[in-house]
C-alpha positions in Angstrom: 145.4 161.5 -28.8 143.2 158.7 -30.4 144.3 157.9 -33.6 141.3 157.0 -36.0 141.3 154.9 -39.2 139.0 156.1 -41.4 137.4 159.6 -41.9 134.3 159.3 -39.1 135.0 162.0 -36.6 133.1 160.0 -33.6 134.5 156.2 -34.6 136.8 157.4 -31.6 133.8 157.2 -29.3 133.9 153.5 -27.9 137.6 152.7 -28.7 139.1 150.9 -25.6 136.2 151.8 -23.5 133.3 149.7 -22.0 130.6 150.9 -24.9 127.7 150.9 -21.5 130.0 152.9 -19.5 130.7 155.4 -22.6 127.0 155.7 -24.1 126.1 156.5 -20.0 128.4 159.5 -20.2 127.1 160.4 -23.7 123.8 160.2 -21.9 124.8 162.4 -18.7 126.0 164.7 -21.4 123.0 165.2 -23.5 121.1 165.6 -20.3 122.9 167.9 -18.7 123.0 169.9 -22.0 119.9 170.2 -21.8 119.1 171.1 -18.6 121.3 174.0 -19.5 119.6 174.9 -22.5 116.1 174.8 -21.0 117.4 177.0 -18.6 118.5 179.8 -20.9 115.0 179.5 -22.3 113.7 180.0 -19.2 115.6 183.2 -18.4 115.1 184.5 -22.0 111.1 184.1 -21.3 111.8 186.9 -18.3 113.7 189.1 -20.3 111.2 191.7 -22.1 113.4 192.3 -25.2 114.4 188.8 -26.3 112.8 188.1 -29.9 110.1 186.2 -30.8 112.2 184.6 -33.2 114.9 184.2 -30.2 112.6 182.5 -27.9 111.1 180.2 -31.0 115.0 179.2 -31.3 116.1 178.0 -28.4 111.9 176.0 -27.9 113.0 174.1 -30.8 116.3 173.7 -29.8 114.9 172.1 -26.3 112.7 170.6 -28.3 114.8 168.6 -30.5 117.1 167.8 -27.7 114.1 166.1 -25.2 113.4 164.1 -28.5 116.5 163.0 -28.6 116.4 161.7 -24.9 113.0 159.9 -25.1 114.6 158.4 -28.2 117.4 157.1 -26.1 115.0 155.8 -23.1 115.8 158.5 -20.5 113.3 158.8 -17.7 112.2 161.3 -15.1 114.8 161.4 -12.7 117.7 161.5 -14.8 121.1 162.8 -13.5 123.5 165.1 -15.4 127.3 165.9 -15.5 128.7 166.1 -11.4 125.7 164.1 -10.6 123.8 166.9 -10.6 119.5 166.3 -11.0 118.3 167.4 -13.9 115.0 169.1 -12.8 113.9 170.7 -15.5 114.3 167.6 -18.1 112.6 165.2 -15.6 109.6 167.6 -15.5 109.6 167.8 -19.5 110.1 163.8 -19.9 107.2 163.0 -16.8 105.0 165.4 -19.6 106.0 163.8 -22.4 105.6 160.2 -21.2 102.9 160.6 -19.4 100.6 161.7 -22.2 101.8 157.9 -24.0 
């Protein structure tokens, strides 16, 4: 285990690793995160006795997460953990930039 200098519970993040090649992974990550949770929200939507409040949950949780990859410049097409496609996000982010 890493040990870190100071109290920052992610300056562990890029020590001794190539910070492109770590902030890709981060990236794959996020992505594939939220493939996963768009996909929960996508099942919930089928299931007649989730919650309003349920549903409105997870939508903002998916919500805050796209922002959080058209912060960080992802693009349709974007690949998650395993190299698996992330459909669902590339849908979302073709939406999102294409009304820019």
């Amino acid at each position: 285990m890493i040990s870190h200098q100071n109290d920052d519970p992610l300056a562990g993040l890029f020590v001794g690793r190539n910070p492109e090649g770590a902030a890709r992974q981060l990236a794959c990550v996020l992505a594939w995160a939220v493939e996963c949770e768009m996909a929960t929200l996508e099942g919930l939507r089928l299931v007649k006795r989730t919650s309003k409040s349920e549903l409105e949950r997870h939508r903002t949780i998916v919500d805050k997460m796209v922002e959080q990859c058209l912060d960080l410049g992802m693009r349709p097409g974007v690949i998650g953990l395993s190299g698996h496609p992330c459909g669902r996000l590339s849908e979302r982010l073709a939406a999102e930039l294409g009304g820019k």
